[in-house]
C-alpha positions as CSV (number, residue, x, y, z in Angstrom):
1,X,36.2,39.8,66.2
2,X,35.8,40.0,69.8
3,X,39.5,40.3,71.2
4,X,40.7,37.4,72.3
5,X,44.4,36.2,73.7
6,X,46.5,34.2,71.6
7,X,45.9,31.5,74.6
8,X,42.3,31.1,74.2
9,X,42.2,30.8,70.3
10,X,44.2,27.8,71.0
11,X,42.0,26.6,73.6
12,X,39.1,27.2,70.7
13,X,41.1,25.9,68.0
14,X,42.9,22.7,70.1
15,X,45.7,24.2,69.3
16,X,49.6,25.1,70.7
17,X,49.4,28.0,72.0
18,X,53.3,29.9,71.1
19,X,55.7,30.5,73.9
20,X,54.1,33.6,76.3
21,X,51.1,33.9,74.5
22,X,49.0,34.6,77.6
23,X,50.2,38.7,77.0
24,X,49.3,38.5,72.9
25,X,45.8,39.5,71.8
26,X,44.3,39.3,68.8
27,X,41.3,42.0,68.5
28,X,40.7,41.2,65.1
29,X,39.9,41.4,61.9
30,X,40.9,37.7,61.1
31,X,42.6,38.0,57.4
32,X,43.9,35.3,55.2
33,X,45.5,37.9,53.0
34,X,48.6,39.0,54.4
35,X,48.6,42.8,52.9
36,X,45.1,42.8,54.8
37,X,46.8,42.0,58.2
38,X,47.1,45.2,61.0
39,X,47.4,46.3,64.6
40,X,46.4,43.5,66.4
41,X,44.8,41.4,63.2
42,X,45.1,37.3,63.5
43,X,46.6,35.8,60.2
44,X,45.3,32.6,59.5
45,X,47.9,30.4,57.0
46,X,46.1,28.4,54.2
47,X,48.0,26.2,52.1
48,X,46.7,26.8,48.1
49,X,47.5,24.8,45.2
50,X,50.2,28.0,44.4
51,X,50.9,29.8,47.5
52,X,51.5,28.6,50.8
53,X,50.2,31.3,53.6
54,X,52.8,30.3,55.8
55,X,55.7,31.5,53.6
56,X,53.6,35.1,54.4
57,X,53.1,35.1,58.2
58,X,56.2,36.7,59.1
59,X,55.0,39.9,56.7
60,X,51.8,39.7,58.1
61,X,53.2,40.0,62.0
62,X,55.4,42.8,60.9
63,X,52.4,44.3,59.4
64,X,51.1,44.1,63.4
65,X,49.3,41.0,63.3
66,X,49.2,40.3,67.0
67,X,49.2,35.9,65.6
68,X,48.7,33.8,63.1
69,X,47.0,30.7,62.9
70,X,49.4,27.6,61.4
71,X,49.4,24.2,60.6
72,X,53.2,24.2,61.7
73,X,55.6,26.3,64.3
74,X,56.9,29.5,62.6
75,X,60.5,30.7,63.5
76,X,60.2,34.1,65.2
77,X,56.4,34.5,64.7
78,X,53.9,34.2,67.2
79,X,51.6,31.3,65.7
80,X,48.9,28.9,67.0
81,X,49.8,25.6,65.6
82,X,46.9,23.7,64.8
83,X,46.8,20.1,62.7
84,X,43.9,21.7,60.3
85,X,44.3,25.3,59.6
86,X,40.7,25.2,57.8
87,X,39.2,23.1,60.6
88,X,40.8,24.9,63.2
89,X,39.1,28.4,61.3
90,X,35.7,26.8,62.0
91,X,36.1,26.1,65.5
92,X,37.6,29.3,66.7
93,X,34.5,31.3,64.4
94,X,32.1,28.7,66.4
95,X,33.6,29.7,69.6
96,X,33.4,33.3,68.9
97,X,29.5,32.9,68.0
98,X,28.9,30.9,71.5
99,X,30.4,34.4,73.4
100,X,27.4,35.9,71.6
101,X,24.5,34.8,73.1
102,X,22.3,38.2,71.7
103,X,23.4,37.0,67.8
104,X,20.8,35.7,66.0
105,X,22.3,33.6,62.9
106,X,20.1,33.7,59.4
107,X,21.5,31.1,56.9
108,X,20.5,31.2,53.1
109,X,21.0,28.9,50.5
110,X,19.4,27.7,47.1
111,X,20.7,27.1,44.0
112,X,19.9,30.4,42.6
113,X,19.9,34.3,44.5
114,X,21.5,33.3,47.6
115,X,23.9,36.5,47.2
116,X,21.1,38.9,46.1
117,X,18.7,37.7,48.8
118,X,21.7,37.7,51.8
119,X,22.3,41.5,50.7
120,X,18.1,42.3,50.8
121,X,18.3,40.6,54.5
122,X,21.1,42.6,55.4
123,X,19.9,46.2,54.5
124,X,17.1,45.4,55.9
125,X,17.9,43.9,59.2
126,X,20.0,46.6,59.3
127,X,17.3,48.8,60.3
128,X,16.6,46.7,63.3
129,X,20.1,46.0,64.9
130,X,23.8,45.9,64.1
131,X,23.9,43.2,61.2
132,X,27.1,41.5,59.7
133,X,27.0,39.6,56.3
134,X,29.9,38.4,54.1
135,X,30.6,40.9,51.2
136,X,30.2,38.9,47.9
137,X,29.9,35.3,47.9
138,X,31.8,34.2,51.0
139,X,30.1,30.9,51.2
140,X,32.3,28.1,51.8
141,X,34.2,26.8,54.7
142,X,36.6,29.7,54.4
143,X,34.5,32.8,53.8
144,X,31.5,31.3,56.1
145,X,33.5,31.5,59.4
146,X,35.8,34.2,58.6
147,X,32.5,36.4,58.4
148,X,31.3,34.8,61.8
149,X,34.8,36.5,63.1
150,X,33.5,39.7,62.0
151,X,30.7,39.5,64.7
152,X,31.0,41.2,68.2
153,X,29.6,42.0,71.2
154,X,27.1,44.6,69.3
155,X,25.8,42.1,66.8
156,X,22.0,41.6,66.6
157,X,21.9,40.0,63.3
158,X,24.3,37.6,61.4
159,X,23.5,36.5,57.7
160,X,25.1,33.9,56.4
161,X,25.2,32.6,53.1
162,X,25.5,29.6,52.8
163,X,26.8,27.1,49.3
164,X,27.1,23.6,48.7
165,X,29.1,21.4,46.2
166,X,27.8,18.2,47.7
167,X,26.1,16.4,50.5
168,X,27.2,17.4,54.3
169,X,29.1,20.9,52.8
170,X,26.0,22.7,54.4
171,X,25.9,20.9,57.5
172,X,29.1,21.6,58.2
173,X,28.9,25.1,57.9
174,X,25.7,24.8,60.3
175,X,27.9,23.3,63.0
176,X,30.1,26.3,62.3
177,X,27.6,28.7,62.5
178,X,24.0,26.9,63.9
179,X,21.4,29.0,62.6
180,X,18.5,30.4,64.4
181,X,16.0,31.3,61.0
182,X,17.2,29.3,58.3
183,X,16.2,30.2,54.5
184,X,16.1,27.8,51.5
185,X,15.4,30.1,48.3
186,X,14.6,27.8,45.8
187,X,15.9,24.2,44.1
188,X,17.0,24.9,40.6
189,X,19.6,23.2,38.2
190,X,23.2,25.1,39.1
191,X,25.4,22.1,39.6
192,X,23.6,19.8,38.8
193,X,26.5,17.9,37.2
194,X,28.2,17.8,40.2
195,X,24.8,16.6,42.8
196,X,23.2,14.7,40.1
197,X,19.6,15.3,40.2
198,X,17.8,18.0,41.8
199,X,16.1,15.8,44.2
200,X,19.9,15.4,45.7
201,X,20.2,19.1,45.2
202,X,17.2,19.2,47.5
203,X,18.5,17.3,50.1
204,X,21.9,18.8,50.3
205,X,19.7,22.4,50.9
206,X,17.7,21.2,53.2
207,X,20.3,20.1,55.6
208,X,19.7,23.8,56.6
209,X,16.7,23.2,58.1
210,X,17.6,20.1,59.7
211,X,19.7,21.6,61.4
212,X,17.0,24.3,63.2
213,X,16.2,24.0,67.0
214,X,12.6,23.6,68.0
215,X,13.4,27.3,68.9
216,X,14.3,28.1,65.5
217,X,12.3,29.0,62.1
218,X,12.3,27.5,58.7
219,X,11.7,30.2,56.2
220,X,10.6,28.2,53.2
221,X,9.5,29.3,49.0
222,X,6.0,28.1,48.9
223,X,6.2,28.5,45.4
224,X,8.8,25.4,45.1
225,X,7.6,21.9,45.7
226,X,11.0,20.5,46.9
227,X,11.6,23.6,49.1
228,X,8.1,23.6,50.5
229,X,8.1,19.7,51.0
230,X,11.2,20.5,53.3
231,X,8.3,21.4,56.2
232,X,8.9,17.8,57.1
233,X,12.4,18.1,57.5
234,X,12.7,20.4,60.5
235,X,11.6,20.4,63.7
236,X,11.0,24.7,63.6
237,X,8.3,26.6,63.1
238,X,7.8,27.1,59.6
239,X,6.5,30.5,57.8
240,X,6.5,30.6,54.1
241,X,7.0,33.3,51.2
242,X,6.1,33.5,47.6
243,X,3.3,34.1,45.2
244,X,1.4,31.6,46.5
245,X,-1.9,32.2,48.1
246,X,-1.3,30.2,50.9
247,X,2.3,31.8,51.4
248,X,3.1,33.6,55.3
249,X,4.5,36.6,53.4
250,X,3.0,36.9,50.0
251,X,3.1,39.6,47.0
252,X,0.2,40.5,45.3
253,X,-0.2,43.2,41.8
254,X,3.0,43.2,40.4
255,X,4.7,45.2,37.5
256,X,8.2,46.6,36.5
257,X,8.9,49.7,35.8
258,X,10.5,50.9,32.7
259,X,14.2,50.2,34.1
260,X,13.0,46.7,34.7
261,X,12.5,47.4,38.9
262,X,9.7,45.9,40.5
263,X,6.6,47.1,42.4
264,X,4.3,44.6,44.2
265,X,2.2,44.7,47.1
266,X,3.6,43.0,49.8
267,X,1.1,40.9,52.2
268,X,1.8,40.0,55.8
269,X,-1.1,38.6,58.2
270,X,-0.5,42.1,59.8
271,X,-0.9,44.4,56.6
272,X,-0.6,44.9,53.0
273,X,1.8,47.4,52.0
274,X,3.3,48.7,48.9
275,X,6.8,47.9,48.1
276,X,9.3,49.5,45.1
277,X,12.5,47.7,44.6
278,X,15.8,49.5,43.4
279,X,16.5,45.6,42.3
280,X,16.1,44.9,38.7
281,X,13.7,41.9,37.6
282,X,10.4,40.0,38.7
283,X,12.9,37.2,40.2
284,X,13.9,40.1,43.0
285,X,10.0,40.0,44.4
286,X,11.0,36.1,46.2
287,X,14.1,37.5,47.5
288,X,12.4,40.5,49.0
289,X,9.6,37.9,50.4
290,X,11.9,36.2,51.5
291,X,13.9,38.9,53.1
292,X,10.4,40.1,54.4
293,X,9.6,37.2,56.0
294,X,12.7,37.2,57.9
295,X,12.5,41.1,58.8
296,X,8.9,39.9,59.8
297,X,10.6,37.2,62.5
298,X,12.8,39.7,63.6
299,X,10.2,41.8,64.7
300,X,10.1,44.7,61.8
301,X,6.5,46.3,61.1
302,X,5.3,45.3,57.9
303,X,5.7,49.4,57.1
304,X,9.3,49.6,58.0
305,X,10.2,46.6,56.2
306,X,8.2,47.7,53.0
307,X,10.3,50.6,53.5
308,X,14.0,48.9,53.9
309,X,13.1,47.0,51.0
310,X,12.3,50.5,48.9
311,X,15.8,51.9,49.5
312,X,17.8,48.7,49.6
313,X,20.1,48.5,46.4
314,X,22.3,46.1,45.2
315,X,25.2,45.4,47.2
316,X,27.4,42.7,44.9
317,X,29.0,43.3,41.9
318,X,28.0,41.7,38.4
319,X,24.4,41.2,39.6
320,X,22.1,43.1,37.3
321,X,24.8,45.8,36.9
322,X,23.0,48.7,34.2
323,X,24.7,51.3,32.7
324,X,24.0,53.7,30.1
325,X,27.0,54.5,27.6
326,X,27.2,58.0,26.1
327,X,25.8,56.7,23.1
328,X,22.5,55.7,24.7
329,X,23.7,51.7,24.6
330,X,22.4,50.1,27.5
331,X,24.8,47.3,29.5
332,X,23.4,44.8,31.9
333,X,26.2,43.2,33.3
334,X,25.0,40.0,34.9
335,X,28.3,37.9,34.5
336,X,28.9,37.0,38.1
337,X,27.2,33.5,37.4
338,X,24.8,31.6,35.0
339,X,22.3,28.6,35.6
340,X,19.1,28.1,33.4
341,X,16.6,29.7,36.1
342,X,18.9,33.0,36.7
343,X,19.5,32.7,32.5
344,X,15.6,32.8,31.6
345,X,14.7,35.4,34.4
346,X,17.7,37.9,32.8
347,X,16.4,37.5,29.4
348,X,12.9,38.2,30.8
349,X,14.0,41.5,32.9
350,X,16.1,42.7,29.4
351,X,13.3,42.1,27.0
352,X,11.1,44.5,29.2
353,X,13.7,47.1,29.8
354,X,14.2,47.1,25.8
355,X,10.8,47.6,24.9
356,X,10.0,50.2,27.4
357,X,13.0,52.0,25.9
358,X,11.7,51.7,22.7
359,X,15.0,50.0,21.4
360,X,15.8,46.3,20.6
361,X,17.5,43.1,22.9
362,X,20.5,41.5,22.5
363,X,22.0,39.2,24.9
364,X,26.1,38.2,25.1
365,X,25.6,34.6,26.7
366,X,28.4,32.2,27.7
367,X,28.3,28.9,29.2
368,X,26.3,27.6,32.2
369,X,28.7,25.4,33.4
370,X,28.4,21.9,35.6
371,X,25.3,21.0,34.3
372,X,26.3,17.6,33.2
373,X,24.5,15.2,31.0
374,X,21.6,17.9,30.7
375,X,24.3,20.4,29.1
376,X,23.3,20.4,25.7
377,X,19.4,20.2,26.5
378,X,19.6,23.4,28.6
379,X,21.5,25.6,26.4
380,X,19.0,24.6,23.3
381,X,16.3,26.1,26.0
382,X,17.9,29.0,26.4
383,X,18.7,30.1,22.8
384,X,14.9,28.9,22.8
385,X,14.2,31.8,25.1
386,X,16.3,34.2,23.7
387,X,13.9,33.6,20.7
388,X,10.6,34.2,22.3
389,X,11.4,37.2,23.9
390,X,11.8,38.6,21.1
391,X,15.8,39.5,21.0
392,X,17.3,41.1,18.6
393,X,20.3,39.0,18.4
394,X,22.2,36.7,20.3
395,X,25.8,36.1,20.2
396,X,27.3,32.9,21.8
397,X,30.7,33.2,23.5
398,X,32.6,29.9,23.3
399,X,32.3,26.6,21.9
400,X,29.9,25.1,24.5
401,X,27.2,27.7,23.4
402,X,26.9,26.3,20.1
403,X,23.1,24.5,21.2
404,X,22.0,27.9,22.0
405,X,22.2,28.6,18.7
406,X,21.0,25.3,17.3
407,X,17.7,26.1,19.9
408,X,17.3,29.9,18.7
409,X,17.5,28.8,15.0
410,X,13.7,25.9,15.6
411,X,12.0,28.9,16.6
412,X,10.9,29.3,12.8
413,X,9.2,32.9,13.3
414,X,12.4,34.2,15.4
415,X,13.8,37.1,12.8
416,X,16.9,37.4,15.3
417,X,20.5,37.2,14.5
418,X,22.8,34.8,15.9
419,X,26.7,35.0,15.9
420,X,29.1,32.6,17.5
421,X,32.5,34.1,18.3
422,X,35.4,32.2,20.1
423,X,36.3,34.9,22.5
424,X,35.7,38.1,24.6
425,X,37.5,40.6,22.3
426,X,35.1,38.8,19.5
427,X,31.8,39.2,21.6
428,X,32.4,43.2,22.2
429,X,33.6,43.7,18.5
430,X,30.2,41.5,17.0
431,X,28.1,43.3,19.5
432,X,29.6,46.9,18.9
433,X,29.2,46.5,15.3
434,X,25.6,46.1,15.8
435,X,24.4,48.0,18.6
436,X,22.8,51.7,18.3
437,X,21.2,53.9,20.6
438,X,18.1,52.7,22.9
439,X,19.3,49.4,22.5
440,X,19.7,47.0,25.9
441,X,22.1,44.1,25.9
442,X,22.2,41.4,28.1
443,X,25.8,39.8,29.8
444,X,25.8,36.8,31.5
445,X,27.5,33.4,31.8
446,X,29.0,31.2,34.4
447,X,32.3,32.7,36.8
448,X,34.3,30.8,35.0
449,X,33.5,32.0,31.2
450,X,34.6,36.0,32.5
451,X,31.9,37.0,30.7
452,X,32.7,40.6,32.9
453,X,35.0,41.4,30.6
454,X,32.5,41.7,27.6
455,X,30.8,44.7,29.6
456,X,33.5,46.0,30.6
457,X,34.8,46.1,27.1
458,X,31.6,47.5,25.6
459,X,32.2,50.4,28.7
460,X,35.3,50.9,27.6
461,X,34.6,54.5,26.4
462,X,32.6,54.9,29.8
463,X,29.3,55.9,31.0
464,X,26.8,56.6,33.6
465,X,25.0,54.0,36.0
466,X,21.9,54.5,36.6
């Protein structure tokens, strides 16, 4: 964060500034953690359902926070007292971003890759200018603008991810953060539950682009109708991505590799250029378009973005995670989260690397959570497509997987095995028990199954990524 007396982050904030607060400046980082505070760090003190931040401030100033942020005075610590600690985080991040006129915002959202796409832009942008981006999925009111605060007066490029639970979550983070390109990914079926429809799933995304200056650009998947129809939605230019043939940034003769990695020619109106991802799957080559297509706004040669692409590597954990065991198991640990689309395009990317090794598939699924009414439905589809690709087994982890089962078992030439277990400790023993060398097994399931811990109990004995 730029540095910045305790006085003006209340003038930001419209907040109290404490008693001599004119001499106290916070040069950052801002830290909600109070172990994470330092030397001139500003605590901010959120209020959770089990710990009160507040009750920490004190530790954190002793620590040498120059601050803290607080919804109420603080004996003996210096604290800004705001009525809305949360609110109050959002407008000091939005003043910080107005002292940095040379910062060009990128937001990204969808309902599927937002994380691996934000990383792409990053490592590639990164070629071109000082570039900040949140670390994991810091996506919501608190992680967007404490990643703004991580800007400063050398920052060329900010990514933002950005994640919605309803409608006006991602205009709100817009009026934290306005962005100057704006990227909607895709418009799949991850909470659907919650929005109710993916045409309201649609319009929650596209408040991204709605919110884009005449100045700014849309960055829009050609290849999905309700993303591509957002062209009316925005008054920016719009440039497109995707296998379309009509798309702005386009890939043309794709294949994967053994490991599962893609290569693709990647076509710009300026060249064609060959591109090899360190990414595992065919669902990477939209995120690298779309990361192209930014790289491409920024001003990046079509070469030197082909290139960025080529040596980025993934940057968040439980993404497409491989490692080999010493016994020549295979583990791709994709557990960070689970909808149908990111479901179906794992199974794909583990059904290739399996046959290319010339072992069999199996696949350690738990549930895709908040997908409502259309539960049931979805998880038959995906024991479905566990089935046509050819897996070797599939072994269900909790009672809400039980349709996966019910859908592997109507594909009447499947040979597969299924197994439903109750548990994690179940999964890795049923899994273990069948595995042998050459073999690839897939790990996935939604954040709050903690499917992680089935690959990391299958790793147990250890082994080497690769």
């Amino acid at each position: 964060m730029i540095p910045l007396a305790l006085s003006e982050i209340a003038e930001l904030t419209g907040g109290t500034a404490p008693p001599g607060a004119a001499g106290a400046v916070a040069a950052g980082p801002v830290v909600i953690d109070s172990r994470a505070a330092g030397p001139g760090a500003l605590f901010v003190a959120l209020r959770g359902d089990r710990v009160d931040g507040h009750d920490f401030a004190a530790a954190a100033v002793a620590a040498g926070a120059a601050g803290v942020l607080a919804a109420r005075p603080l004996d003996g610590v210096p604290a800004v007292v705001v009525d809305d600690v949360v609110a109050a985080l959002g407008r000091l991040a939005r003043g910080v971003l107005e002292r940095l006129p040379d910062a060009t915002v990128v937001g990204v959202t969808g309902s599927a890759g937002k994380t691996s796409t934000k990383d792409l832009i990053a490592q590639v942008l990164e070629h071109h200018g000082p570039t900040v981006a949140p670390k994991g999925s810091f996506n919501n009111e608190i992680g967007h603008p404490l990643t703004v605060l991580r800007a400063d007066e050398g920052t060329r490029h900010l990514v933002l991810e950005m994640g919605a639970r309803g409608i006006g979550h991602i205009a709100y983070l817009c009026e934290v953060a306005p962005p100057g390109v704006g990227v909607v990914l895709n418009v799949g079926s991850a909470h659907i539950g919650e929005f109710g429809g993916r045409e309201v799933i649609a319009k929650a995304k596209g408040e991204l682009v709605e919110a884009l200056t005449p100045t700014g650009v849309a960055v829009l998947n050609a290849d999905d109708p309700l993303v591509r129809a957002m062209t009316s939605r925005t008054s920016a230019r719009v440039v497109t991505f995707g296998r379309a043939a009509d798309a702005t940034v386009r890939a043309e003769d794709e294949t994967l590799d053994a490991q599962g990695r893609p290569r693709f020619t990647l076509v710009t109106p300026e060249a064609a250029v060959p591109v090899s991802l360190g990414l595992r799957g065919s669902h990477a080559v939209g995120n690298a378009l779309a990361a192209a297509a930014v790289a491409r706004e920024a001003g990046m040669a079509p070469a030197a973005v082909a290139e960025a692409l080529s040596a980025a590597r993934p940057m968040s954990r439980w993404r497409m995670e491989v490692t080999e065991r010493p016994d020549g198991v295979v583990v791709v640990n994709d557990a960070y989260n689970a909808n149908p689309e990111s479901m179906s395009a794992a199974l794909d990317t583990v059904a290739h690397m399996a046959r290319a090794a010339g072992g069999r598939a199996f696949a350690a699924l738990g549930e895709m959570g908040e997908l409502g009414a259309r539960s049931v439905a979805e998880h038959e589809k995906i024991g479905q497509h566990v089935a046509r690709d050819g897996f070797a087994g599939l072994v269900a982890v909790g009672a809400a997987t039980a349709p996966m089962l019910d859908g592997a078992g109507r594909q009447g030439s499947w040979t597969g095995e299924c197994v439903q277990v109750d548990d994690v400790g179940a999964a890795v023993t049923a899994l273990n028990e069948r595995l042998r060398p050459r073999d690839v097994v897939l790990v996935k399931g939604s954040r709050v199954t903690g499917m992680e811990r089935v690959a990391e109990g299958l790793l147990a004995a250890g082994g080497s990524s690769r």
